[in-house]
Each structure stands twice: as C-alpha cells, then as structure tokens.
N, C-alpha and C positions, 0 to 999 in steps of 0.2 A: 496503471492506477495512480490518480491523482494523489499527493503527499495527504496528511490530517490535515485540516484548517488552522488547530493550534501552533502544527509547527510551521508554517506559513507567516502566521504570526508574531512566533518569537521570530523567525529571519527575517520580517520585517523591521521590528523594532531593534535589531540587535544591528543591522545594516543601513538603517538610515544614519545619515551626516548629519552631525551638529551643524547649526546655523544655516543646513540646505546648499552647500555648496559640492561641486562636482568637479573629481581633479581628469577621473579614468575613460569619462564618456560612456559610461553604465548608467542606465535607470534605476531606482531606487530598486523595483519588481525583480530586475536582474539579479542585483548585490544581492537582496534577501532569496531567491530561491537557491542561488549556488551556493551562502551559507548555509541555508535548512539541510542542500545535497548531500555535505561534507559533514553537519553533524548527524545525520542519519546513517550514511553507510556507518563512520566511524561507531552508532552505537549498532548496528546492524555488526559488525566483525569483534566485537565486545558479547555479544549475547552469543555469537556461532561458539567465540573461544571458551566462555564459560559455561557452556551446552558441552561440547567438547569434557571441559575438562571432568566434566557432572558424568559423561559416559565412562570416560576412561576408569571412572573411581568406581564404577558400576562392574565395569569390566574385571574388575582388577581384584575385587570386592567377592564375585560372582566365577571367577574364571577360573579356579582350582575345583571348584564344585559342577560346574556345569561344565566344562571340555573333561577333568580328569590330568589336566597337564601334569604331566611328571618330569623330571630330571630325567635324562636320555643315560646321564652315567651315575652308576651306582654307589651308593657307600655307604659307612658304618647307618645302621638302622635305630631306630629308637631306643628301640628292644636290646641295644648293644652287639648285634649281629655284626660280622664282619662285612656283610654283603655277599660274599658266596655262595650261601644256602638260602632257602627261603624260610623266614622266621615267620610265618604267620598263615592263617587261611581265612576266605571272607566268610563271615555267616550271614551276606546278604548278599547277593548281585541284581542291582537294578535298573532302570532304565537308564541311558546316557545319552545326554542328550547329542554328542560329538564325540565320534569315534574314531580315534587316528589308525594308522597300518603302524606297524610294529616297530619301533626305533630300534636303533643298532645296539643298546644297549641299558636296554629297559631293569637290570636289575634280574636277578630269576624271580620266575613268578610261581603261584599255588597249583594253579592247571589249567586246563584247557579245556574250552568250551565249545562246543557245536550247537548251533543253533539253525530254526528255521521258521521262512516267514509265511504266515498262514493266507491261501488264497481262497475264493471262492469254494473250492471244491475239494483243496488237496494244501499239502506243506510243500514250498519248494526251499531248496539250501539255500542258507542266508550266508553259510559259511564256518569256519573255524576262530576262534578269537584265545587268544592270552588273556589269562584274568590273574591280578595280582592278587596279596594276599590281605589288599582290602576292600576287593570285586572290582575296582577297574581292570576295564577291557580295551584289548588292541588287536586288531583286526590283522588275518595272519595271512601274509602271502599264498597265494596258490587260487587254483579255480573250483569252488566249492562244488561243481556238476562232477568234477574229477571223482570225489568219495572216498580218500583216502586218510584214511586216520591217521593225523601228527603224532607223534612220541614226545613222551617229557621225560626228562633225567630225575632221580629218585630225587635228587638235591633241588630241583625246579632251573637248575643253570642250562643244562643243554636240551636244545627244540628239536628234533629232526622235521623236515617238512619236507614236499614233493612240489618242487613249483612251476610245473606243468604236467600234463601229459604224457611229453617227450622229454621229461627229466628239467634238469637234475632233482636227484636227491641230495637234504641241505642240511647240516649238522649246526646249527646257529649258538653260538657260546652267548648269553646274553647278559654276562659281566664282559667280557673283552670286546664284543662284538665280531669276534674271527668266525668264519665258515669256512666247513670243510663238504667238499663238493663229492657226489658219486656222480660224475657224467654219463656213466650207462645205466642207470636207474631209474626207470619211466614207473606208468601206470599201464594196469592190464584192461585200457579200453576196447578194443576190439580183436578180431582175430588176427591183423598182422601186426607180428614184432616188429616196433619201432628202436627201442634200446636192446642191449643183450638179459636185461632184468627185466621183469614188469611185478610188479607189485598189484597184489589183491584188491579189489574194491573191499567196504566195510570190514574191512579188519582188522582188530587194535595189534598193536607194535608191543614188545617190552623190550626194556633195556636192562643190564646188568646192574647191580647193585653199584660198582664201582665208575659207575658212566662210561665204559670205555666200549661196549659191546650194544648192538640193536639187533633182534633176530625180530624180522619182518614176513609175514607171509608173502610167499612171491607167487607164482606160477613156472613151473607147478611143486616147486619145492620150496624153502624154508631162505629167508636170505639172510646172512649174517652178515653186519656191518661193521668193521674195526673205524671207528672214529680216530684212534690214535694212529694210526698209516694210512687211513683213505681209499679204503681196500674193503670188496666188497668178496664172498664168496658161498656156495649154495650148502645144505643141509637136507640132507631125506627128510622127508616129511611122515612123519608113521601117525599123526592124529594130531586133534587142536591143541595151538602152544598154547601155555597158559603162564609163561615166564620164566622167568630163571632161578635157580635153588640154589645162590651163591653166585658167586662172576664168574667162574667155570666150568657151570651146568646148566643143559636148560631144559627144562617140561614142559612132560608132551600129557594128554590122553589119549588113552587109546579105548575105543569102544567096542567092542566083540561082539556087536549085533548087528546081523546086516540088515541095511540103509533100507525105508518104510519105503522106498522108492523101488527097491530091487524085487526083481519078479519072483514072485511065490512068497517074499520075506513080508512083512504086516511090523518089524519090530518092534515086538512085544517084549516090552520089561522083564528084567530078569535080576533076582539080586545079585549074580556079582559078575556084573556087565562089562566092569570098567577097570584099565589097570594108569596107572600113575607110572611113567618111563621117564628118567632120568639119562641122557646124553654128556658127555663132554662137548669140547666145541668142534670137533671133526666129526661129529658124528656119533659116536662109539656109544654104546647104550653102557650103564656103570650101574642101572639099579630099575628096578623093577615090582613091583607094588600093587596087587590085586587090592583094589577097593571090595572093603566089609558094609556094607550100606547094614543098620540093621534098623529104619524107621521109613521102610518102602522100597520100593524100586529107583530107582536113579531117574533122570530124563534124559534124552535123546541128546547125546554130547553136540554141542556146537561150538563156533568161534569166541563167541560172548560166554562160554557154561560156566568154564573154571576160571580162579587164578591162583596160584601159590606163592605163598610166604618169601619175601628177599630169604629170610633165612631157610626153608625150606624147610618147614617146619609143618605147616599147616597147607593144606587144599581147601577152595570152596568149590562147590558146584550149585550153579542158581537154575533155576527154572521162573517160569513167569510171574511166580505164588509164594516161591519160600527161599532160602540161602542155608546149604546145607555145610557143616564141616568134617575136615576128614583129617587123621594123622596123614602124613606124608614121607612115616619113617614104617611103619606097621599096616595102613590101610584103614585104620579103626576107626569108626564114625563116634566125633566127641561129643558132642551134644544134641540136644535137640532142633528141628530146625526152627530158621525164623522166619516167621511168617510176613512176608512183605509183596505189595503187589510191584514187581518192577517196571523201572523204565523199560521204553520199547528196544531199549538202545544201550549199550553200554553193561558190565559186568561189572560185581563186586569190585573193591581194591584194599589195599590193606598200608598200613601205618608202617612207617621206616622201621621203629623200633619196638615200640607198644603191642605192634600187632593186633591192634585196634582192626573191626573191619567196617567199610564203609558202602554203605550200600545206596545205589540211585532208584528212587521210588518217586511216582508223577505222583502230586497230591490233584485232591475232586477239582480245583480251582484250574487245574492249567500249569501250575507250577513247578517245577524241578526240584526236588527234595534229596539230599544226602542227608541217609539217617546211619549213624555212628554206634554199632553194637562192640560193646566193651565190656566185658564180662560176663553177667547177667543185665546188665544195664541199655538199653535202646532212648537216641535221645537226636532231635534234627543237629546235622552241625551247620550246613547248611543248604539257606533258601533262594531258586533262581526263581524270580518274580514271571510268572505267566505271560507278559507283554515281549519279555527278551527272547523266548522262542524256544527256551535249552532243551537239547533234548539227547545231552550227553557229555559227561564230565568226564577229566583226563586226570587224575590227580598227579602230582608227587608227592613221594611217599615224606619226603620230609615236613611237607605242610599238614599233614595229618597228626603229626605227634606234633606243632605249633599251639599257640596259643589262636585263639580265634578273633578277627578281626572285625569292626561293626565300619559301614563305608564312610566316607568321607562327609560331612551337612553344615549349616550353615549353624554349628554350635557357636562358634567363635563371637564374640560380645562386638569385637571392633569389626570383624566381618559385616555380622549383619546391621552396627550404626551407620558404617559406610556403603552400602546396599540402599540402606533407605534413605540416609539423604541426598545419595546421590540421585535418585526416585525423584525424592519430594521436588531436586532443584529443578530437574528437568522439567517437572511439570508446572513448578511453577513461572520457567521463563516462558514456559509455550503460553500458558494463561495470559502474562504477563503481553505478551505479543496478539494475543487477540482482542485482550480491552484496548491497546492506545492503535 
C-alpha cells in the first residue's frame, strides 16, 4: 500500500537541496521517499510501544481481578492471621475468568468445591477445585471421571487427593507445600486390584480434629491414614462413617434394618432404627448410642446421612427435605428438624468451634447455597453462582466460625482510573491510525 500523499510531501520538501545541487547521485523522489520511510516506521514503533505500554496498564490494572493471581507463598493475612489456619470464608464464588491448577503453596483455603459442566442432556465432571476464603478457585489435581472425594483438614492447611487411578494418595501441606505420599492407594475403578487399597467412588473422607488422621472409605473396609508416618492401615467397617468424635475416636452408624434391596425386607421405618458406634483407632468399639428419634422415623442411612461434632457432641442425620439433630452422648433428638431441600450431593458439616451447622441447599436458579443454622437462627452464608456448576462443598471447620469474605472487584479508585485509560488510550491510538 502506497504511503499518504501528505507524507510524501513533507519528504519532499524536507529532502530537497538548497540551491538544486546534488553531491550522493540521488534524485530528489529518492531522498524524499526514504526520508518519509524512516519517519514512518519510527512513528509506527512509537504508537506499537505506547499501545504496548496502554495494555500492560490494562493488564496490571485488571489482572488481580480477572486471573485471581495470588502469592504462591503465604503469610501473615489482613485479619492478622498467622497464615496457618484459614481466617475467612467467601459469601460469594463466581465466575473466573482464568483458572490455574493449584500452586505448591497457595495458603490454606475455606473448602473445596466440585463442580460440573452442563451438556446437552446430562452434567459431566468439571472436577474438584480449592476455593479460598474470598471464593477464588484453583483447579485440583487428579482426574475428575475418577470420583473421589478430596479431604480438607479442619484448619483448611492439609488437602488429601488421589491423583490417579492407580494412586497415589497425596497429603498436600499448602503453607510448606511438602506431600506425603500413599503409594499403595488407588481408586476402586473396576474389579481388578491395581494398588493394595482402593478407595470408594462418591464418598466423603473425614479427618481428625488435630490433622493427623484421614479415615477414608476403602473397599471393603474403612482406610485409615496416619499423615504423620505415611502409613496407611484398614478398619472394620460396621456402617456409614460420619467422622471423628475427637482425634481418637471415630463414628460409625449403624442401621438395623435390612437394606429395601434385600429379599422379603421393604425397609420400613422404624423409630429406633439407628445406633451411633463410637471406635478407637484399631478398631475397638468404646461406646454405643441407640438413637431416640422422637419427630418420625429416621431415613434410610447412607454415606452423605450423617455427620458428627469434632467434639462429639452432636449427630446430624439429613434426608433430601430436612436436617435432623441428635445428642451423641444420650441418643436424644434436640430439636426440631430443619426443613431444607438439599443438595443432590454432599451432607451437612459443622463449625470447628461454634458448632454452628451448615447445610448445602440448590436454590430455584441453579445455584449452590450453604445456609448456616445457628441457634434458632437460619441465614445463607454462602452463594455458588449457577454458571460455576457447584454441586458440592467440602468445608473446613475452621472457615466456618471465620468472618465472611465478599470476592475480590474493581472497588479500587486507582484500579479502575488505570483500567479506563488505559482503554481510552488504546482506542484512541487505533482511531488515531485510521484517520492519517
């Protein structure tokens, strides 16, 4: 494409000789188009570098809010936290526009989220993610078709995860970033044993109060995992865990009706169905707890029904309508239940200390709802936005008795003046480039 006619002409007039004289053996047409050359590129690498510098500010402006970037290594937090625990939880998680995989040392986070992406006809896994405790999300190792549910430490510091198939299983410290590996702990994808463990499809994980303990559903027993020695070893299974009642006990339920599947049995409700069993960590049963239901029949216990108190204090048992509570020293049902329709997915969980409980309910929209029953009092804590897919929350217990966190936006005054003109300049050099 031919140059402008004007700048033609300024390299004419700027390139002709005084008095018409010729020393180089150039034509007058010469001299002036290789001068017009040389001030064109030159202002041509002048608008690219201040193009340039007009995005970087855009970037830089925009790029905490739109990736989520975070420091990889952790420290003292706003809130005056040391950084070991997790000092906060989001009341929002929403869409991101960039999602990284999980850094070595992201800090502990609030929980853990599963999500999935809606097709045509059906949902398939989108995966598991780390969500901090101001809803950014980091994308968690492993193969989401696998189905195994990650573990959080009540503190939000230790991850367990499964990052294959064929193992290992992975204790991820995510202040120091150290792992501790179970090389014989796969997943129980088909009938032949690959590892000497295999671990459950859909079934959640609890840890002990003090992080040191993971008792995992295996096949076809109960797997306990010491984090502190790297040593894995089995547990009878006498009915659904539902966590630990201190660091060295863990519960079970046990349901006394046989399975609606079994020939001749219909499992028909019964009031006192269900007992609450208490173990040491070899096994040994130390306590024993016929549940008193007295506001109906129980439901059909499963993997997701119950969970119990770090202190072991309190049982819930959910059903797909209500959240009931029980003592966990006597069997006594304490209140009334709460009426909630739940997630398809995921069970009750409860507060480190408050004993606050927190329950996962889909709202009409598509959305992921934790609503926070604390006393008599029912209140959302929080909201996973419909578009990200949630369709099950992992909490730790220490982000629940947190203060609550609103996400990250473009409040910032100098943010968003450097956002826009960084905007304005780029459009207006492009302008600028299409009038001359």
């Amino acid at each position: 494409m031919s140059p402008p006619l004007h700048e033609l002409l300024e390299g004419l007039a700027s390139s002709a000789p005084v008095g018409g004289s010729r020393s180089d053996g150039r034509t007058v047409a010469e001299r002036a188009w290789a001068g017009g050359r040389r001030r064109r590129r030159r202002r041509r690498a002048l608008q690219a570098a201040t193009a340039g510098a007009a995005a970087l500010v855009v970037l830089l402006a925009l790029g905490p809010v739109l990736t989520g970037a975070r420091a990889d290594r952790p420290g003292p937090s706003s809130a005056g936290s040391s950084g070991q625990v997790v000092d906060g939880h989001p009341e929002h998680v929403g869409r991101q526009w960039w999602v990284r995989g999980l850094p070595d040392r992201p800090g502990p986070v609030a929980a853990l989220l599963q999500a999935v992406e809606h097709r045509e006809t059906h949902d398939e896994p989108d995966g598991w993610y780390a969500v901090s405790a101001d809803g950014h999300r980091w994308r968690l190792p492993g193969d989401p078709d696998d189905d195994v549910v990650p573990a959080l430490s009540p503190d939000g510091r230790l991850l367990g995860t499964l990052l294959g198939a064929d193992g290992p299983y992975v204790v991820h410290d995510l202040v120091t970033g150290e792992r501790t590996r179970f090389e014989d702990v796969g997943a129980q994808v088909d009938d032949t044993p690959v590892t000497r463990y295999r671990i459950a499809l859909q079934h959640p994980s609890s840890w002990s109060p003090d992080g040191r303990w993971i008792a995992v559903q295996a096949e076809p027993d109960v797997l306990l995992l010491d984090v502190a020695t790297g040593t894995a070893r089995s547990l009878p299974r006498i009915g659904p865990l539902v966590g630990f009642a201190g660091s060295d006990r863990v519960a079970w339920l046990v349901d006394e009706r046989p399975a609606p599947t079994a020939e001749g049995a219909d499992g028909t409700p019964t009031e006192d169905a269900a007992r609450l069993v208490l173990t040491d960590l070899s096994g040994r049963p130390v306590d024993d707890v016929r549940l008193r239901p007295t506001r109906g029949p129980l439901p059909f216990l499963g993997q997701w029904t119950g969970e119990v108190s770090s202190d072991g204090d309190v049982l819930t048992v959910a059903d797909e309508s209500q959240v009931r509570r029980f003592s966990a020293t006597d069997g006594a049902e304490l209140a009334d239940p709460v009426a909630f329709p739940l997630a398809s997915v995921c069970g009750a969980a409860f507060s480190a200390t408050t004993g606050a409980l927190v329950v996962p309910t889909t709202a009409d929209d598509g959305s992921l709802v934790a609503q926070r029953v604390e006393g008599g009092t029912i209140r959302r804590q929080t909201v996973v936005d419909a578009g990200v897919g949630g369709r099950c929350l992992v909490w730790a217990g220490a982000a629940l008795d947190a203060p609550g966190r609103r996400p990250r936006t473009l409040r910032s005054p100098v943010l968003l003046v450097a956002a826009v003109s960084g905007a304005a300049l780029v459009g207006l050099l492009a302008l600028r480039r299409r009038r001359f």
